[in-house]
C-alpha positions as CSV (number, residue, x, y, z in Angstrom):
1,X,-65.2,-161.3,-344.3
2,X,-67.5,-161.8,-346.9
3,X,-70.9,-159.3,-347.2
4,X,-73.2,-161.9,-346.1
5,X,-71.4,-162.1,-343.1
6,X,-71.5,-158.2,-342.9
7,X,-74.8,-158.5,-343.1
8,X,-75.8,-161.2,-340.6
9,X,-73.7,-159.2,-337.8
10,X,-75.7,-156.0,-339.1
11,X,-78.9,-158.1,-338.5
12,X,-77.9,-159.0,-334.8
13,X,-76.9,-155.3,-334.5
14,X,-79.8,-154.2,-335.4
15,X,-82.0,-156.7,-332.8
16,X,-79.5,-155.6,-329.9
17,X,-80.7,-152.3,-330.5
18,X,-84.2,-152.9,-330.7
19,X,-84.0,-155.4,-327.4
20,X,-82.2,-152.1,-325.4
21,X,-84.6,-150.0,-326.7
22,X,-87.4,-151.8,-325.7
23,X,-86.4,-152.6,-322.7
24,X,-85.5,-148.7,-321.4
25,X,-88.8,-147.8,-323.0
26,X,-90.2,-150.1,-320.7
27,X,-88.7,-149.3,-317.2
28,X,-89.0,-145.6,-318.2
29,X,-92.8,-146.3,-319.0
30,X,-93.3,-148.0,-315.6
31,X,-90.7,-146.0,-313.3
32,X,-90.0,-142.8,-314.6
33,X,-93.2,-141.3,-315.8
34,X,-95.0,-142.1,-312.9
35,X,-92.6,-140.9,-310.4
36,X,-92.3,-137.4,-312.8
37,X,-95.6,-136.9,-312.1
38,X,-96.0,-138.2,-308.2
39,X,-93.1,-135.5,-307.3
40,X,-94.5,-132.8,-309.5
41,X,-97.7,-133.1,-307.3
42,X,-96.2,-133.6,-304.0
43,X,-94.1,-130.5,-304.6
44,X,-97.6,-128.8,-306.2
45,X,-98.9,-129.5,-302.8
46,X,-96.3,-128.1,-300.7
47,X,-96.2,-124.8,-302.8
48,X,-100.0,-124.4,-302.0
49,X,-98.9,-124.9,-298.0
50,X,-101.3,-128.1,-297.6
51,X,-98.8,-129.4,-295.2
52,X,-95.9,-132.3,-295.3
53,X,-98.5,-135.4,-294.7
54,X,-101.5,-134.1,-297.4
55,X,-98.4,-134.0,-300.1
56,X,-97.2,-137.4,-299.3
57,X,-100.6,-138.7,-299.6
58,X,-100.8,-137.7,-302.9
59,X,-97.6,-138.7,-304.2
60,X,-98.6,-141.9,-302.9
61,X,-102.1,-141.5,-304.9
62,X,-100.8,-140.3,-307.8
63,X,-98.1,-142.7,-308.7
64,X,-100.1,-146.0,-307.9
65,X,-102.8,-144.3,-310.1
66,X,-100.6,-143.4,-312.7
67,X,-98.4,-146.8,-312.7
68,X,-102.3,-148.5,-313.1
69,X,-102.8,-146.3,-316.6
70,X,-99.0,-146.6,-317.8
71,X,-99.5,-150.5,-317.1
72,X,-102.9,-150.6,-318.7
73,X,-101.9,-148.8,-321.8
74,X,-98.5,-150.8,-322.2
75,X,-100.2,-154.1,-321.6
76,X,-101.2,-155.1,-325.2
């Protein structure tokens, strides 16, 4: 192998990473931040005894508004 071989397969190296990167960035961005924060608040809601229905409401409110700002903000 010669180095600019070495260095074209360090190139592609380099892009894979950036593509996986990107793309659990992403999903995390638009799955796993706003569930984090839906179950935080149904929990919050069950701790302060508002009953089983008032914390699935706002789960339901919380993630859909949360997924809006996470899609907002990532949709440059």
């Amino acid at each position: 192998m010669t180095i600019a071989d070495d260095a074209k397969n360090m190139d592609a190296d380099t892009a894979e990473h950036v593509r996986i990167y990107n793309g659990i960035m992403k999903n995390y961005a638009q799955i796993g931040i706003p569930f984090t924060m839906a179950l935080t608040m149904f929990f919050a809601q069950l701790t302060m005894r508002s009953g089983l229905l008032s914390a699935i409401v706002w789960f339901v409110v919380v993630y859909a508004f949360v997924l809006f700002v996470v899609k907002t903000f990532f949709s440059h």
